[in-house]
N, C-alpha and C positions, 0 to 999 in steps of 0.2 A: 156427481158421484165421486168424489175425491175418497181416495184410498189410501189409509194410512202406512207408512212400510213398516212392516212385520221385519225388517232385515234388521241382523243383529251387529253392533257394534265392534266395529275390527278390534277397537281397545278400550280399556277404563279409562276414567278420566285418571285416577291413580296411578293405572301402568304411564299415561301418558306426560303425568308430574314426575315420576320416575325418569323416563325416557329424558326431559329436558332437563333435570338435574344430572344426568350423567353426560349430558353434552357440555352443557353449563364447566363442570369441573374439566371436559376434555378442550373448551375452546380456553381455559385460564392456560392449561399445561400448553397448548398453542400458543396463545401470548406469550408465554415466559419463554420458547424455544424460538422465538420469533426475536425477542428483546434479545437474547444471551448471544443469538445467530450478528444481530447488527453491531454491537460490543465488539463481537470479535473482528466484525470485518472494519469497524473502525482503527480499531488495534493494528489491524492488519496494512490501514493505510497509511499510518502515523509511520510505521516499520518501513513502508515502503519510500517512504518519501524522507527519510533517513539514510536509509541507503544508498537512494540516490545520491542524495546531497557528498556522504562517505566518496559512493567512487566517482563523482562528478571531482574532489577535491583531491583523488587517488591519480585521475588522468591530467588532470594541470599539472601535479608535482614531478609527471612521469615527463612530461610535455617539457617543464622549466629543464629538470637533469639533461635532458635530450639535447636541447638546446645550449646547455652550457657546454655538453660531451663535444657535439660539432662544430661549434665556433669558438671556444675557447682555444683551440689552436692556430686558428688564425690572429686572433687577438696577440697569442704571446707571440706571434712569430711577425707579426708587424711591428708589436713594440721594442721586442727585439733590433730590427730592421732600424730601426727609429736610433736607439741607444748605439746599436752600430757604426751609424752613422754619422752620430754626435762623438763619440769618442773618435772617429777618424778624421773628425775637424770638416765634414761635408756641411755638418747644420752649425 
């Protein structure tokens, strides 16, 4: 004695073509905020790794001056020493 259900359909099939066509355009506008979202952060590491490169090339040149500021006075002050020397007939 199988009984048929009498219970009534929560939806149309229409309301439920309805239903996936308004997901359907909301998963495109997902896509597209998803694609425009990875661009950026592409962007964002191309930026980043320029930068770097910038003050990777900012801290050498600061590094070389440094280097010239502090021992360049012993350089003149030896050759000095040297030229000193040779004009006093020692070298």
């Amino acid at each position: 004695m199988a009984e048929k259900s009498t219970e009534k359909e929560w939806y149309s099939n229409k309301e439920l073509f309805e239903m996936f066509q308004g997901l359907k355009d909301e998963l495109k506008i997902t896509r597209d905020a998803v694609k425009k979202y990875n661009d950026i952060r592409n962007n964002l590491n191309d930026v980043m790794i320029r930068l770097t490169a910038i003050e990777e090339r900012a801290i050498g040149r600061y590094s070389a001056g440094k280097a010239v500021r502090e021992w360049g006075g012993w350089l003149v002050g030896i050759l000095s020493l040297l030229f000193a020397l040779y004009k006093a007939g020692v070298l």
